[in-house]
PDB file with SEQRES, HELIX, SHEET and CRYST1 records, atoms N, CA, C and O in Angstrom:
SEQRES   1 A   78  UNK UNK UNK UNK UNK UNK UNK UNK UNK UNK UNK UNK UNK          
SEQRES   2 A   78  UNK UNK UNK UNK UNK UNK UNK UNK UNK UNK UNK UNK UNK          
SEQRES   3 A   78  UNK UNK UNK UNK UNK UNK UNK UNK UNK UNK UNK UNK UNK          
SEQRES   4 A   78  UNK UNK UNK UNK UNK UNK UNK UNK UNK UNK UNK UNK UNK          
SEQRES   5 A   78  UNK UNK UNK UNK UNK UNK UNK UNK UNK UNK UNK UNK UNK          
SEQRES   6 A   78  UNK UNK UNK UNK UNK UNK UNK UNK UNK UNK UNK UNK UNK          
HELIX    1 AA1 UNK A    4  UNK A    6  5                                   3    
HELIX    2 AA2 UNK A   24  UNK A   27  1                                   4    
HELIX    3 AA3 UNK A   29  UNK A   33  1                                   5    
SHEET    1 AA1 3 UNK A  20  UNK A  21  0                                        
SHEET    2 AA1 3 UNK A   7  UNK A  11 -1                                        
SHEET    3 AA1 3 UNK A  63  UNK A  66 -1                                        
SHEET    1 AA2 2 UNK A  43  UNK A  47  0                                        
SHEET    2 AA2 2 UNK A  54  UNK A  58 -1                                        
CRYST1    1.000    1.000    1.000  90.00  90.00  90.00 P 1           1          
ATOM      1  N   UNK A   1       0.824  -1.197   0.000  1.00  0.00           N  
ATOM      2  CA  UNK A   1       0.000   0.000   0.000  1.00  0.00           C  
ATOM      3  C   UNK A   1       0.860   1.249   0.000  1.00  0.00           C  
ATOM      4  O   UNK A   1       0.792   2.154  -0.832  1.00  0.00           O  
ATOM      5  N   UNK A   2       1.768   1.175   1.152  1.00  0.00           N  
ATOM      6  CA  UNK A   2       2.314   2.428   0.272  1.00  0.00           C  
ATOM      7  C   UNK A   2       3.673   2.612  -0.564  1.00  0.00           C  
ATOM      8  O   UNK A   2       4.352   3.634  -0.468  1.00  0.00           O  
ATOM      9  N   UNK A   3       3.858   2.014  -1.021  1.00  0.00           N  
ATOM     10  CA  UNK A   3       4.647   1.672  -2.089  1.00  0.00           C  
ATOM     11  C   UNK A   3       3.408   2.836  -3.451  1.00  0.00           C  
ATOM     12  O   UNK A   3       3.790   3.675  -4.266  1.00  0.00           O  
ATOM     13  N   UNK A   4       2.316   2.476  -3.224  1.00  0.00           N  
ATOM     14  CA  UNK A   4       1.327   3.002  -4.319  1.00  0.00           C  
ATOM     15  C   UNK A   4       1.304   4.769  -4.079  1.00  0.00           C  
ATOM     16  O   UNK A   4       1.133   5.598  -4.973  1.00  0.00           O  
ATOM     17  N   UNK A   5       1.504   5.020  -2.772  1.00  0.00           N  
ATOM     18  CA  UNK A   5       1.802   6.397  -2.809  1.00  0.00           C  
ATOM     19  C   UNK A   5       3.059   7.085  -3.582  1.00  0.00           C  
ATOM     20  O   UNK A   5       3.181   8.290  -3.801  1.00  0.00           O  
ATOM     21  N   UNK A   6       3.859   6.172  -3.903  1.00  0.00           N  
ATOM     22  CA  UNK A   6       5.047   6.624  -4.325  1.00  0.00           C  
ATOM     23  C   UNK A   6       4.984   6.659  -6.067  1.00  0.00           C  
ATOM     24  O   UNK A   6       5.949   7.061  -6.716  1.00  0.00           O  
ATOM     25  N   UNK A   7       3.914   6.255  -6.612  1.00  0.00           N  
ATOM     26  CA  UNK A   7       3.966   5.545  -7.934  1.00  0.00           C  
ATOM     27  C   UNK A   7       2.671   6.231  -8.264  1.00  0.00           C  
ATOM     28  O   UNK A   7       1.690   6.494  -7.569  1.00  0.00           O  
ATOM     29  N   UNK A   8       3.008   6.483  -9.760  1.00  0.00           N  
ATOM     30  CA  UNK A   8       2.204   6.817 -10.460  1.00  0.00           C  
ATOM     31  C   UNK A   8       2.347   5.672 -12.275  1.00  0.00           C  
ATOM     32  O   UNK A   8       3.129   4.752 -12.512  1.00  0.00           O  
ATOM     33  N   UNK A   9       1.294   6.254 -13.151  1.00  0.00           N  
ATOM     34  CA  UNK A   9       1.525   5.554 -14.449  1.00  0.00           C  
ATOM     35  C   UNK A   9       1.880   6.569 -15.370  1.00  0.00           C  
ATOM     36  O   UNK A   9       1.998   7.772 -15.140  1.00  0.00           O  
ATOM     37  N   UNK A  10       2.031   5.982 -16.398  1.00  0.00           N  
ATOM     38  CA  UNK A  10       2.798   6.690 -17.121  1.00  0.00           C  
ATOM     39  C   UNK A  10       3.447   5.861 -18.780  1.00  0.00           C  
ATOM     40  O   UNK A  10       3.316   4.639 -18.840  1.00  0.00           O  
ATOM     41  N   UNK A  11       4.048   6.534 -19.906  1.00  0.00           N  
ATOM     42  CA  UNK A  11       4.477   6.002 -20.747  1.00  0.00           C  
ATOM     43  C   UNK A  11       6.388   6.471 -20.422  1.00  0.00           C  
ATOM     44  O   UNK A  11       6.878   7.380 -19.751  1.00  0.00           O  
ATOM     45  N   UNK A  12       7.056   5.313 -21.294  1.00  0.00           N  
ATOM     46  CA  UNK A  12       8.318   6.181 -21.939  1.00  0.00           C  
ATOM     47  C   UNK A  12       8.052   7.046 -22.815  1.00  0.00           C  
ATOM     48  O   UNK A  12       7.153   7.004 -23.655  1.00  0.00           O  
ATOM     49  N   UNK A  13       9.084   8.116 -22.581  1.00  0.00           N  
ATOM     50  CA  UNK A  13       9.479   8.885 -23.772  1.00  0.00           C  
ATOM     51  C   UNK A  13      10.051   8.326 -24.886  1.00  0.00           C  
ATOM     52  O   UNK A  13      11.237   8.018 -24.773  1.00  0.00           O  
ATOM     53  N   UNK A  14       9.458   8.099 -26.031  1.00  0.00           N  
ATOM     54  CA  UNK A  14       9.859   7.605 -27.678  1.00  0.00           C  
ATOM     55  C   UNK A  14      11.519   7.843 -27.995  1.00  0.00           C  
ATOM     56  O   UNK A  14      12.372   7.100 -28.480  1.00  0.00           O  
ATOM     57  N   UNK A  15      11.557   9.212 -27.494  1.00  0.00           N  
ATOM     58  CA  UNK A  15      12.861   9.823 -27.415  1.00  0.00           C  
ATOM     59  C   UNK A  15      13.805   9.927 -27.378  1.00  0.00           C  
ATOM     60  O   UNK A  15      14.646  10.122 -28.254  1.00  0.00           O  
ATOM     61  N   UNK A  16      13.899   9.731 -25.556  1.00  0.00           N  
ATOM     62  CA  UNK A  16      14.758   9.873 -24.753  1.00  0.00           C  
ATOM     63  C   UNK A  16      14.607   8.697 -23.377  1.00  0.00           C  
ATOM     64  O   UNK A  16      15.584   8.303 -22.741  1.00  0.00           O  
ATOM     65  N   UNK A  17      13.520   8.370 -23.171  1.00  0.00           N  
ATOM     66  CA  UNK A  17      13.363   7.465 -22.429  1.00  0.00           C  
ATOM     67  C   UNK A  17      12.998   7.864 -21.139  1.00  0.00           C  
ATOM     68  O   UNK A  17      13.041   7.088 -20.184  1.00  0.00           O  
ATOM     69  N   UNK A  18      12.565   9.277 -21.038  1.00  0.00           N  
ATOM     70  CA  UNK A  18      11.675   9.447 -19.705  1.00  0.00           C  
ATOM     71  C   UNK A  18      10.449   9.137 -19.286  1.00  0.00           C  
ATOM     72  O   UNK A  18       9.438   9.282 -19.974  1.00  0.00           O  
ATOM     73  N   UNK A  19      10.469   8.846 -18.530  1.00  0.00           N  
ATOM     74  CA  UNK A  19       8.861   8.689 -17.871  1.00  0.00           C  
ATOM     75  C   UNK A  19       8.384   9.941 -17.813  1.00  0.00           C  
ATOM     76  O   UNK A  19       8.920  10.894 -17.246  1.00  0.00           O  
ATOM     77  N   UNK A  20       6.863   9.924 -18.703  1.00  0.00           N  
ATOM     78  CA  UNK A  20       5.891  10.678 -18.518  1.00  0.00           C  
ATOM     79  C   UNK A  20       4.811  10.129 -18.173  1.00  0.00           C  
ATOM     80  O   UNK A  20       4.288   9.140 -18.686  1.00  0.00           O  
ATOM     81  N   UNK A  21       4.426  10.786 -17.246  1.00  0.00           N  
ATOM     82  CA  UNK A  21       3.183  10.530 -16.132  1.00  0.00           C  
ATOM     83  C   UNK A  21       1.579  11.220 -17.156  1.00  0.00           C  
ATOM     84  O   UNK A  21       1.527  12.261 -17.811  1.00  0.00           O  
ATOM     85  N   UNK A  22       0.439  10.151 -16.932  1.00  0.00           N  
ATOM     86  CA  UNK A  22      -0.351  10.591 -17.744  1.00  0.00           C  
ATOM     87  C   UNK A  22      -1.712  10.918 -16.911  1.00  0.00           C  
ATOM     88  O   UNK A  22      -1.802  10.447 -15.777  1.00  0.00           O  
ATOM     89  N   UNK A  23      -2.826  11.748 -17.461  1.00  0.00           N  
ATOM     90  CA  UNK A  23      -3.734  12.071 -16.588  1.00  0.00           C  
ATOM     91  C   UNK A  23      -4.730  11.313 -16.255  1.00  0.00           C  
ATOM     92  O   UNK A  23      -5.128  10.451 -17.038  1.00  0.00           O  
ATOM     93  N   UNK A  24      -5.386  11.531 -14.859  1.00  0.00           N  
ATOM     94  CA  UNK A  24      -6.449  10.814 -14.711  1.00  0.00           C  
ATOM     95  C   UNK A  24      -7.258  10.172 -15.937  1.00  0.00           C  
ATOM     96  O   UNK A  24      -7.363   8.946 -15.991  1.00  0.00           O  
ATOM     97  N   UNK A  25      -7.718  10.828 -16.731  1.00  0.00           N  
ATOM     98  CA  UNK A  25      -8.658  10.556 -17.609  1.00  0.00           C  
ATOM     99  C   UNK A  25      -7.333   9.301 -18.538  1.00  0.00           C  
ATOM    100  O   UNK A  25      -6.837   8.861 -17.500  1.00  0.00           O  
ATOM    101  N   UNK A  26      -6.941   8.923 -19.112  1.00  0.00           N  
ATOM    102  CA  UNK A  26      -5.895   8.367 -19.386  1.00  0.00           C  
ATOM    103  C   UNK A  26      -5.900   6.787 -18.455  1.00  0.00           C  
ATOM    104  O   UNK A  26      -6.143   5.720 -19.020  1.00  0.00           O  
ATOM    105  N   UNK A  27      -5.653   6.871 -17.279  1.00  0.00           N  
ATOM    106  CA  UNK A  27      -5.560   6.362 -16.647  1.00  0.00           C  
ATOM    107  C   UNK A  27      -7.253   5.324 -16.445  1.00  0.00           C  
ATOM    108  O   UNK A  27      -7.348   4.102 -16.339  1.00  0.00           O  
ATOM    109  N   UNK A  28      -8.372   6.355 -16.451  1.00  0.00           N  
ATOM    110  CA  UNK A  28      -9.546   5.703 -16.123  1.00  0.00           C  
ATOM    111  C   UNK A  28      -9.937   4.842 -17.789  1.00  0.00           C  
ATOM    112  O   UNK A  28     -10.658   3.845 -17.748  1.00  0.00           O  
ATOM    113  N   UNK A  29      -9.564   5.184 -18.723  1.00  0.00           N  
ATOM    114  CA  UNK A  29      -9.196   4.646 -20.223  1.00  0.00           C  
ATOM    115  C   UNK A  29      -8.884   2.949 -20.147  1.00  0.00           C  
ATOM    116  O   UNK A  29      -9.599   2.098 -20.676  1.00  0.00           O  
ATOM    117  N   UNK A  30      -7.721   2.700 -19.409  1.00  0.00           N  
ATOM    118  CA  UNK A  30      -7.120   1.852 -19.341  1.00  0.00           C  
ATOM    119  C   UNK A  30      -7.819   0.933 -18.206  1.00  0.00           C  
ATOM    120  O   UNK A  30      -7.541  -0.225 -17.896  1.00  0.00           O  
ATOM    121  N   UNK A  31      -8.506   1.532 -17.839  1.00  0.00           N  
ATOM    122  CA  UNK A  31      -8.813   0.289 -16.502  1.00  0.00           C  
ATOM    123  C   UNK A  31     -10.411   0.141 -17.358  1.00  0.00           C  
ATOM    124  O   UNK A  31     -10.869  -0.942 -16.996  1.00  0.00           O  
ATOM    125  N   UNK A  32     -11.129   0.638 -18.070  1.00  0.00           N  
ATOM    126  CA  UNK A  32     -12.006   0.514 -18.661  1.00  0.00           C  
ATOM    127  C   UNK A  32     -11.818  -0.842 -20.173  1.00  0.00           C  
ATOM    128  O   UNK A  32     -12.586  -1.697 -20.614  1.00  0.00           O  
ATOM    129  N   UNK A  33     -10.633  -0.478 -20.483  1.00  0.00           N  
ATOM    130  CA  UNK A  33     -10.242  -1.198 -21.675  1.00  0.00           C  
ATOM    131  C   UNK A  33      -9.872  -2.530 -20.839  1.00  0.00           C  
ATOM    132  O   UNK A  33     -10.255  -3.576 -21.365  1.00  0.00           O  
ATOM    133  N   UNK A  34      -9.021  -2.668 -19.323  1.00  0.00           N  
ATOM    134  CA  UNK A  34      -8.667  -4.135 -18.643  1.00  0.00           C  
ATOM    135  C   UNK A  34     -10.014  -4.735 -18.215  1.00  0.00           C  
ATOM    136  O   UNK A  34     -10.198  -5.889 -17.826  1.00  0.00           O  
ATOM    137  N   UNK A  35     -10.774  -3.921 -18.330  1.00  0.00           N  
ATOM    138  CA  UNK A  35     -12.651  -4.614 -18.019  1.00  0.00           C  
ATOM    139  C   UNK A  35     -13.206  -5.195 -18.929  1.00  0.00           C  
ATOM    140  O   UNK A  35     -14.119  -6.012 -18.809  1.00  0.00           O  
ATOM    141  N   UNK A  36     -12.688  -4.814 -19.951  1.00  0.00           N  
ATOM    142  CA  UNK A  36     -13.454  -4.906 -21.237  1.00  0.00           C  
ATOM    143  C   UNK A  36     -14.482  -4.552 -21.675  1.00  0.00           C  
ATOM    144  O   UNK A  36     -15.144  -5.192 -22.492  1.00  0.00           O  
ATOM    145  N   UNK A  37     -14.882  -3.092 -21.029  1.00  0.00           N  
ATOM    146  CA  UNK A  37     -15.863  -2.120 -21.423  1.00  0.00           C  
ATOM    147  C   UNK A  37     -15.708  -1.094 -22.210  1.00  0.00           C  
ATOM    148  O   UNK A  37     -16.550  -0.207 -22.352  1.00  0.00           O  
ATOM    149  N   UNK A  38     -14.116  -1.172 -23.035  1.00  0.00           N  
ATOM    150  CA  UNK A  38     -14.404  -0.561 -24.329  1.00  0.00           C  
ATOM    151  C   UNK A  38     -13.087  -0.995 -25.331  1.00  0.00           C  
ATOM    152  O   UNK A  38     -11.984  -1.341 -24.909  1.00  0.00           O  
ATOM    153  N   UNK A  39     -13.365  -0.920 -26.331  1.00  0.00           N  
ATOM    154  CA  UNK A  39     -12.271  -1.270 -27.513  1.00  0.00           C  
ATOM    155  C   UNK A  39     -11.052  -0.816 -26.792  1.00  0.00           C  
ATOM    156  O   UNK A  39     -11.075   0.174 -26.060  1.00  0.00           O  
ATOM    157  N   UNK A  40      -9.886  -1.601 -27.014  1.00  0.00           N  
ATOM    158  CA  UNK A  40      -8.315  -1.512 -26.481  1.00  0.00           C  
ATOM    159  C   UNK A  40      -7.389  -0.976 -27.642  1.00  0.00           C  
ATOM    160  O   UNK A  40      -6.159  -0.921 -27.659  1.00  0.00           O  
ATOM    161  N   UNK A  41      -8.263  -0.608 -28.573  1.00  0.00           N  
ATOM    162  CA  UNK A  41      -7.309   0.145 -29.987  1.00  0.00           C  
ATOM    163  C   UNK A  41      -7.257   2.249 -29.759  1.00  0.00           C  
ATOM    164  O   UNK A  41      -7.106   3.044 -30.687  1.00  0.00           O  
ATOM    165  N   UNK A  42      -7.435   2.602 -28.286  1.00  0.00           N  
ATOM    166  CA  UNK A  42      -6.836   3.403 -28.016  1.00  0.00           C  
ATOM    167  C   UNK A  42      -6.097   4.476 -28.004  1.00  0.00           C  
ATOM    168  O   UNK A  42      -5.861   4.445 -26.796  1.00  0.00           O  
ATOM    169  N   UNK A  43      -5.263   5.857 -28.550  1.00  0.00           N  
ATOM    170  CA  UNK A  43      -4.569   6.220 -28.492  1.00  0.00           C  
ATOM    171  C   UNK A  43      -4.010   7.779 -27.719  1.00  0.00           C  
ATOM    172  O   UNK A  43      -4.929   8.479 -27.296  1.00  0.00           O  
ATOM    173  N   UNK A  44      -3.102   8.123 -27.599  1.00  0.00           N  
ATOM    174  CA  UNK A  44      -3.550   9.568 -26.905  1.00  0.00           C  
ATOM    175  C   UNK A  44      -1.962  10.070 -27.055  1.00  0.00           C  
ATOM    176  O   UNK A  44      -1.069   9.225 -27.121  1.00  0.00           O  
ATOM    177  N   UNK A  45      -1.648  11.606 -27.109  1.00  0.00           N  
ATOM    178  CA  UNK A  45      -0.632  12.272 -26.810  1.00  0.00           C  
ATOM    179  C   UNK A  45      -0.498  12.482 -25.988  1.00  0.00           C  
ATOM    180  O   UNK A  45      -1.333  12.543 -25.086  1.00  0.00           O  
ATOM    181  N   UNK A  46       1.024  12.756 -25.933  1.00  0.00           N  
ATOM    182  CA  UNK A  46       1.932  12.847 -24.263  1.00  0.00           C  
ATOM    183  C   UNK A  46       3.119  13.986 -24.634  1.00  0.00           C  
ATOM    184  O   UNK A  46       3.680  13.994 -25.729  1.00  0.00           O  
ATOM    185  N   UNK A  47       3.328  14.665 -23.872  1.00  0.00           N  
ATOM    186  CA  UNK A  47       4.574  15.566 -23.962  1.00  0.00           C  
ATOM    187  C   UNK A  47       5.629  15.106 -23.187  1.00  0.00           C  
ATOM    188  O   UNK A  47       5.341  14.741 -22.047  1.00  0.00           O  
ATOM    189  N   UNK A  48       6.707  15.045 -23.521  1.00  0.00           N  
ATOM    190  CA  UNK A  48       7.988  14.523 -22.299  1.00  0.00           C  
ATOM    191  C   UNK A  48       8.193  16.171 -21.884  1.00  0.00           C  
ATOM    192  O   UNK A  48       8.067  17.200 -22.547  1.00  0.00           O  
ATOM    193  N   UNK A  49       8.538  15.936 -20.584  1.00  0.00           N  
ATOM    194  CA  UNK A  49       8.668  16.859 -19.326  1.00  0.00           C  
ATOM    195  C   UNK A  49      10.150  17.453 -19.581  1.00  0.00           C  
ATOM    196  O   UNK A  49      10.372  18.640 -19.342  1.00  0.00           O  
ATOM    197  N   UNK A  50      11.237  16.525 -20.111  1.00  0.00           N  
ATOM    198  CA  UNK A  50      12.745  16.789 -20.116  1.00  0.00           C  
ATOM    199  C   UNK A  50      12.955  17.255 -21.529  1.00  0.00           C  
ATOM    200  O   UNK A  50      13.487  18.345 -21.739  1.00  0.00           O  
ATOM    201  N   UNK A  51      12.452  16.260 -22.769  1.00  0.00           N  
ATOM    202  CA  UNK A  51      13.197  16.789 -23.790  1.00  0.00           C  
ATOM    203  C   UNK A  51      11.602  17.583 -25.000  1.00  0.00           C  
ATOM    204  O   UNK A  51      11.638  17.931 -26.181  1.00  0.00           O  
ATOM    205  N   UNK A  52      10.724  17.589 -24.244  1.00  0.00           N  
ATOM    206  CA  UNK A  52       9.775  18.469 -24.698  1.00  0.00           C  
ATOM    207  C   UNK A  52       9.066  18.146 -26.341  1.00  0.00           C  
ATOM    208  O   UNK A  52       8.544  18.795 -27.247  1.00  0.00           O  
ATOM    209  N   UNK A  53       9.545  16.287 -25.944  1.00  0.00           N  
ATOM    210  CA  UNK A  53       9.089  15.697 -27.504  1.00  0.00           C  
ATOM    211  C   UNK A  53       7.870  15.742 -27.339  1.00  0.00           C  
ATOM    212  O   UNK A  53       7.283  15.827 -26.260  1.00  0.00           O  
ATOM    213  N   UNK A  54       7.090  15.649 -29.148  1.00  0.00           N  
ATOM    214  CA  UNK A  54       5.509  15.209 -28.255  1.00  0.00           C  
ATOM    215  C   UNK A  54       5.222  13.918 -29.028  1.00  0.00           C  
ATOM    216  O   UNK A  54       5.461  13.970 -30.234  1.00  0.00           O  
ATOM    217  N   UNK A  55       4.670  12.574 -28.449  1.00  0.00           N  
ATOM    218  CA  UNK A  55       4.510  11.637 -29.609  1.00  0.00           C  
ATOM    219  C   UNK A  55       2.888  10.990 -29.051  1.00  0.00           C  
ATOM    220  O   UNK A  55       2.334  11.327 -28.005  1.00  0.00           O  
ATOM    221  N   UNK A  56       2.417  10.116 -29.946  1.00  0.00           N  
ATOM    222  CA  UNK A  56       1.149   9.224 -29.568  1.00  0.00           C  
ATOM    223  C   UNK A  56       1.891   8.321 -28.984  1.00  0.00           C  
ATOM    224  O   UNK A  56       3.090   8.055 -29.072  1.00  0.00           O  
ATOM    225  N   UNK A  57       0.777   7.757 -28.199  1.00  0.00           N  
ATOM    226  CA  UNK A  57       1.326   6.451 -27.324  1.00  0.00           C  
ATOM    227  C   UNK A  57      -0.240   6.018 -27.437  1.00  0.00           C  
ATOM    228  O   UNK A  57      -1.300   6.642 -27.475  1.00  0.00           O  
ATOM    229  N   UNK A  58       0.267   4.152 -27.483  1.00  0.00           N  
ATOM    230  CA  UNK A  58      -0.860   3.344 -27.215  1.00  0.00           C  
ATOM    231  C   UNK A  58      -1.567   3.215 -25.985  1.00  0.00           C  
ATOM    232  O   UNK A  58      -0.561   3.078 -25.289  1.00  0.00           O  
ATOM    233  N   UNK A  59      -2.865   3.128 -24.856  1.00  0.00           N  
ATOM    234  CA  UNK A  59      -2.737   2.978 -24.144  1.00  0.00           C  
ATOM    235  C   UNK A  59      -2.660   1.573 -23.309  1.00  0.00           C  
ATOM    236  O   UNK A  59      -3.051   1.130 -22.229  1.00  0.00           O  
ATOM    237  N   UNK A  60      -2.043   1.206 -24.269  1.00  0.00           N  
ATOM    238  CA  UNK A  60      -2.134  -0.359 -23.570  1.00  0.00           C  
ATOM    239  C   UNK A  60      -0.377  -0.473 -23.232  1.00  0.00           C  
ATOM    240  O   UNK A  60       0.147  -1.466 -22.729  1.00  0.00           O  
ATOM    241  N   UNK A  61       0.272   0.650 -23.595  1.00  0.00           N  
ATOM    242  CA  UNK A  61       1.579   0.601 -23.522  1.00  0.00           C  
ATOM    243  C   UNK A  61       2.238   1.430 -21.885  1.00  0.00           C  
ATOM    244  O   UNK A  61       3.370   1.733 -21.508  1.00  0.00           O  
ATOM    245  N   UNK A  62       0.604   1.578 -21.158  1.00  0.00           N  
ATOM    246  CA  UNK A  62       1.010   2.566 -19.640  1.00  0.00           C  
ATOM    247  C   UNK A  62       1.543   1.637 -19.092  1.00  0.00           C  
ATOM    248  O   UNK A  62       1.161   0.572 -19.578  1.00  0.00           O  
ATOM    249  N   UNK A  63       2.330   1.514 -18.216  1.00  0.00           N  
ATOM    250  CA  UNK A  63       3.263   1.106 -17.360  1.00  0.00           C  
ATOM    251  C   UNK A  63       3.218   1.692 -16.078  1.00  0.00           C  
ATOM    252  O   UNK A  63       3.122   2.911 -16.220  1.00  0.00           O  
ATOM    253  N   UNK A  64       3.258   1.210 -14.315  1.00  0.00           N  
ATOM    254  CA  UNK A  64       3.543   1.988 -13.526  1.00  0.00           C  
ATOM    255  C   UNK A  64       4.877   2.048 -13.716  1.00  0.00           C  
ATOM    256  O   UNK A  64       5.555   1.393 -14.507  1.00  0.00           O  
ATOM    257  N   UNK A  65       5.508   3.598 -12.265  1.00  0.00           N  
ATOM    258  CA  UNK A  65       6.883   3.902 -12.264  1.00  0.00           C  
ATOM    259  C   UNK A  65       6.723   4.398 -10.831  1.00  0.00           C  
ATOM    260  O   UNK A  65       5.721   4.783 -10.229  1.00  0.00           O  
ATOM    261  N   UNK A  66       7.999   4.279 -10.458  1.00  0.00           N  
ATOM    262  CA  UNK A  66       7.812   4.619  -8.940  1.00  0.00           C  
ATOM    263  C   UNK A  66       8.871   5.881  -8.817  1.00  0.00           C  
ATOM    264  O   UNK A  66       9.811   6.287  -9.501  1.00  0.00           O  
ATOM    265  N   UNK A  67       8.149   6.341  -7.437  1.00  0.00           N  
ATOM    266  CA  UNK A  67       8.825   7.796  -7.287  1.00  0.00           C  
ATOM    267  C   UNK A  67       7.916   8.911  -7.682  1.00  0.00           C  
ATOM    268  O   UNK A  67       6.734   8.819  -8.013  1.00  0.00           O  
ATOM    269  N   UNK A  68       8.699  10.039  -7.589  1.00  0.00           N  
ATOM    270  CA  UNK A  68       7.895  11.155  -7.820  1.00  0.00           C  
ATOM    271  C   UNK A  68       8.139  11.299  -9.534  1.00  0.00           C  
ATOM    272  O   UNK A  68       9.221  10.866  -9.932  1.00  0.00           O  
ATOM    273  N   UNK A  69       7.143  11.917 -10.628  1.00  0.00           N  
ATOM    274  CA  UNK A  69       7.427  12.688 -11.638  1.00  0.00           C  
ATOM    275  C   UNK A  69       7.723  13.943 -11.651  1.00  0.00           C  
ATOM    276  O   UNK A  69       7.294  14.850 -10.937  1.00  0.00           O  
ATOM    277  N   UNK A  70       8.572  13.961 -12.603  1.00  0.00           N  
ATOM    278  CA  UNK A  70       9.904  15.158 -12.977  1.00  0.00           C  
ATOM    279  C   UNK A  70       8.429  16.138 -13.045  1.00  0.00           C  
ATOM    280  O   UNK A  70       7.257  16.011 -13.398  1.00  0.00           O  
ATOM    281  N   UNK A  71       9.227  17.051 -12.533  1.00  0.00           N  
ATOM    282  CA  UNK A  71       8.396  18.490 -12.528  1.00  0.00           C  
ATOM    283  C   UNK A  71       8.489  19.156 -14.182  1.00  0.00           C  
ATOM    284  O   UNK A  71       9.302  18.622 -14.937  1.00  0.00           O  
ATOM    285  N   UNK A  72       7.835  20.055 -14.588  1.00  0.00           N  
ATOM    286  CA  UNK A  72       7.835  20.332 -16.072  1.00  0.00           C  
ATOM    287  C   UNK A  72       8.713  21.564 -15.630  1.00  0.00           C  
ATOM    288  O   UNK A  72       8.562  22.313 -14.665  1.00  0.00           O  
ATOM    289  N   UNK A  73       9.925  21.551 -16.874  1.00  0.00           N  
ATOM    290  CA  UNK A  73      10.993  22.490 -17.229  1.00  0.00           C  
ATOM    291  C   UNK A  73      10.584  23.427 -17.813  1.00  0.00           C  
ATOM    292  O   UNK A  73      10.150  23.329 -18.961  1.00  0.00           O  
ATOM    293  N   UNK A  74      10.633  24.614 -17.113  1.00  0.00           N  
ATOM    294  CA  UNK A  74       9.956  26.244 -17.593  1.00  0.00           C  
ATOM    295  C   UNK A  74      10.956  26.570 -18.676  1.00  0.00           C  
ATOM    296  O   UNK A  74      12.102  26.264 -18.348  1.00  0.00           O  
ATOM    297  N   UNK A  75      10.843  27.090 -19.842  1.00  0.00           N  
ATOM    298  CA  UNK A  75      11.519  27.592 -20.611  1.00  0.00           C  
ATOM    299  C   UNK A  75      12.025  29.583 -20.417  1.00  0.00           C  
ATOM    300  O   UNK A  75      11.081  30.359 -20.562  1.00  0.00           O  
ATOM    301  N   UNK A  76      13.021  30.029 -20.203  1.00  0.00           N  
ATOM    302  CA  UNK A  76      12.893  31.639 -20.185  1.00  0.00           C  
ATOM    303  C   UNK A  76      12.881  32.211 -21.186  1.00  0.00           C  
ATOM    304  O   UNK A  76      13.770  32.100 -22.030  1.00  0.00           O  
ATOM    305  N   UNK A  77      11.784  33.004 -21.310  1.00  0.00           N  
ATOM    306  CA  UNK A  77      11.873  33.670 -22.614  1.00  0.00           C  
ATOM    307  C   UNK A  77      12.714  35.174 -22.267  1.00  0.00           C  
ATOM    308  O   UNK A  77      12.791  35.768 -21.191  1.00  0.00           O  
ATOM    309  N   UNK A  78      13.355  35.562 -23.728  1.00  0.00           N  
ATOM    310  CA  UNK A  78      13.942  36.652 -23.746  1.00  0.00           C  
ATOM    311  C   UNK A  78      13.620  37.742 -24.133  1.00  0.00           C  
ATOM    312  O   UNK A  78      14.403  38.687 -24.038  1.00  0.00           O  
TER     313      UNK A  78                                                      
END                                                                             
């Protein structure tokens, strides 16, 4: 149990290979599709937090990860 406080879900980055953490709605997707209360052909965008790629991801491809997720990197404008 709390091991689950520490963890969230999430995809890799296509990229670079970070974990990006995905939103509730995302999340309630996938437990709907492991019920089998709706088609598992799925898809959704994700932004990586570090290298600011953006790609589709399947959602059958969420994964948990443990720990906290990377905070999003503010860019300064000039």
């Amino acid at each position: 149990m709390i091991s689950d406080l520490n963890s969230y879900r999430g995809v890799s980055c296509l990229r670079c290979g970070e974990p990006i953490p995905v939103s509730a709605r995302v999340v309630s997707l996938q437990d709907e599709i492991a019920y089998g209360e709706m088609p598992a052909s799925h898809t959704f965008t994700a932004r990586c937090r570090l290298c600011e790629s953006e790609s589709m991801y399947v959602i059958k491809h969420l994964r948990k990860f443990f720990g906290e997720p990377r905070s999003r990197v503010s860019r300064r404008k000039y």
